[in-house]
C-alpha positions in Angstrom: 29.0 45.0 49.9 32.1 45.5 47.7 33.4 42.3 47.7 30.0 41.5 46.0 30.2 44.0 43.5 33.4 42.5 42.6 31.9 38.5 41.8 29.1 40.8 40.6 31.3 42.9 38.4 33.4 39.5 37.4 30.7 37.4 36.8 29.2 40.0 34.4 33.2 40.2 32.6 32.4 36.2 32.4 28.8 36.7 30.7 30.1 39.5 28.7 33.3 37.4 27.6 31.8 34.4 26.7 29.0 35.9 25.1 30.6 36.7 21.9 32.3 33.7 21.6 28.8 31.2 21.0 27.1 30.7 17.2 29.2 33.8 15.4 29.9 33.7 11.6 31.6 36.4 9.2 28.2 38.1 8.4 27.7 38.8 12.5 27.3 42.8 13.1 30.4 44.4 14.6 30.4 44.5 18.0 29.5 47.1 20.2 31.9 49.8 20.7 32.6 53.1 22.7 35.7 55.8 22.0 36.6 58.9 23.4 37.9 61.9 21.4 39.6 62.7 24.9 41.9 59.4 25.1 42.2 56.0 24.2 42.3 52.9 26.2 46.3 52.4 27.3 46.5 56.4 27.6 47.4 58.1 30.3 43.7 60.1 31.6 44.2 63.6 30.9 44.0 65.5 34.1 41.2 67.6 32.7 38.9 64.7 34.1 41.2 64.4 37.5 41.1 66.2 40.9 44.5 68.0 39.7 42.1 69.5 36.6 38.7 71.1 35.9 37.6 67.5 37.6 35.1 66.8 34.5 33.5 64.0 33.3 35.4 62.5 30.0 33.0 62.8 26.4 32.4 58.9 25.0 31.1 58.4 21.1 28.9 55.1 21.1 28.3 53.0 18.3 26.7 49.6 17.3 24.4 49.5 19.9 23.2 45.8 20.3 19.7 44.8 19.9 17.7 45.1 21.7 19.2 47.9 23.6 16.6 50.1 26.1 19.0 52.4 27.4 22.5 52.8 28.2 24.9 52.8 30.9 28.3 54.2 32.4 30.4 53.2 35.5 34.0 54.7 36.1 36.0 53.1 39.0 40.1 53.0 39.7 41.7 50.0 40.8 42.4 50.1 44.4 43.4 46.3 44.2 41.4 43.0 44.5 38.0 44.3 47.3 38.6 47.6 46.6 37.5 49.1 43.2 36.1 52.6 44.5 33.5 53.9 41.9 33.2 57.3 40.9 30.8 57.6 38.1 27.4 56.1 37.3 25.2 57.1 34.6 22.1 55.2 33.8 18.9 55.4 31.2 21.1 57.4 28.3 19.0 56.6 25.7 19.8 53.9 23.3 19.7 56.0 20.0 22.2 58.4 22.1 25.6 58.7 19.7 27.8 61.0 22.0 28.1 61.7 25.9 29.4 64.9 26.0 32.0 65.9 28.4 31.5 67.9 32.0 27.9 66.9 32.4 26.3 68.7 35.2 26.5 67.2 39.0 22.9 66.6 39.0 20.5 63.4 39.6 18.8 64.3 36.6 20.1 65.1 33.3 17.4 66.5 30.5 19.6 67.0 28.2 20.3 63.4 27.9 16.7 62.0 28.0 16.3 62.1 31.3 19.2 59.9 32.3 20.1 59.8 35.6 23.5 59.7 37.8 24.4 58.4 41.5 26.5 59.6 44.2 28.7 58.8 46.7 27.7 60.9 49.9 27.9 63.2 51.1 28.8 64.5 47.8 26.6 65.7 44.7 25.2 62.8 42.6 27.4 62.9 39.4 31.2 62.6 38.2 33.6 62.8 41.1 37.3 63.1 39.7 39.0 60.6 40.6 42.0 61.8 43.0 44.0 58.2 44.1 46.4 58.3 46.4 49.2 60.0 45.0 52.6 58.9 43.8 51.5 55.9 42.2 49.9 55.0 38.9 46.2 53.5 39.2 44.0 52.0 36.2 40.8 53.6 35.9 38.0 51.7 33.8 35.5 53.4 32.0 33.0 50.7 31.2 29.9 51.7 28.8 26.7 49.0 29.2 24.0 48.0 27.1 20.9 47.4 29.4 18.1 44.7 28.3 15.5 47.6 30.6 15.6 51.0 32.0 16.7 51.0 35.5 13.7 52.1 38.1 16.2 53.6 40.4 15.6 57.5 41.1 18.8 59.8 40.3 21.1 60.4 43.5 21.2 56.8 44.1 24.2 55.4 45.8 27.0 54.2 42.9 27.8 51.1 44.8 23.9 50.2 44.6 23.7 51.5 41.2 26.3 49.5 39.7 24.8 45.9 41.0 21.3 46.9 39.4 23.9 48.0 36.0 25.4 44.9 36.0 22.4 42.8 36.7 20.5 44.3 33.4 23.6 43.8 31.6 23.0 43.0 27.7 26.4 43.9 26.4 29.3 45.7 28.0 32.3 47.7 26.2 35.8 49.6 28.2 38.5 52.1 28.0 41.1 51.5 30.4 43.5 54.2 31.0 46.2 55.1 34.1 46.3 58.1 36.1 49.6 59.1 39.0 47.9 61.6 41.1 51.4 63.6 41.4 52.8 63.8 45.2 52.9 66.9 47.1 56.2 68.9 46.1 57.4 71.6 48.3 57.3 75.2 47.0 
């Protein structure tokens, strides 16, 4: 199942890659584009957003959405090398008039407070963010992708992240990432 989310995954890069590249001129909209006021792609992820923190989700600021946009889309996974890319976030449906994701969203299936948008899990644990914690000693990049989806998803909230990132990547209009590192500090003795 992974190793398919991963031609999955890359074959959606490929679309996503190519897609601007086809029939552009100077007066073409900017591209879509995410930011968070937390960190910037490059940075190091504040452990704020880490097991070794308050183990919240990160605040993104959207803009440009793409036409025509029905709702949005997040996925967080670290790199665990090439058939292993453990994900520990999805969040689908946001809205597409949504302009911020705030941080530390609530470990729930459902969130009203974003239109109804809805997270997955990775059981046993709660459907929502689940701080990443990589093995320690060792840096590991973390992508933070943000989607533009062609339709709403029809998947219920609590929803398995491996089987909610296939149906992400197969609505796919447009796709944006922050990549950042994180060392999960080894154990020191006291």
């Amino acid at each position: 199942m992974r190793r398919r989310h991963f031609v999955q995954t890359l074959g959606a890069s490929a679309l996503v890659g190519s897609a601007g590249c086809t029939g552009q001129s100077d007066d073409t909209a900017p591209a879509f584009e995410v930011s968070s006021p937390a960190f910037s792609s490059g940075d190091e992820l504040p452990a704020r957003f880490t097991c070794d923190g308050d183990g919240v989700s990160p605040p993104f600021v959207i803009e440009r959405v793409p036409e025509p946009t029905a709702a949005l889309a997040v996925t967080a996974e670290y790199d665990g090398g090439v058939f292993s890319q453990p994900v520990f976030w999805t969040l689908w449906n946001v809205p597409p008039e949504t302009e911020r994701i705030p941080a530390g969203l609530h470990r729930e299936p459902t969130l009203d407070m974003l239109g109804g948008a809805r997270q997955g899990t990775q059981p046993p644990n709660e459907p929502g963010y689940e701080p990443p914690c990589p093995p320690a000693g060792q840096p590991y990049e973390h992508r933070f992708q943000v989607f533009a989806l062609g339709e709403k998803l029809s998947l219920e909230g609590g929803t398995e992240q491996e089987q909610a990132s296939e149906a992400i990547a197969n609505a796919l209009i447009a796709s944006t990432r922050i990549t950042v590192d994180y060392t999960h500090p080894a154990a020191t003795d006291s």
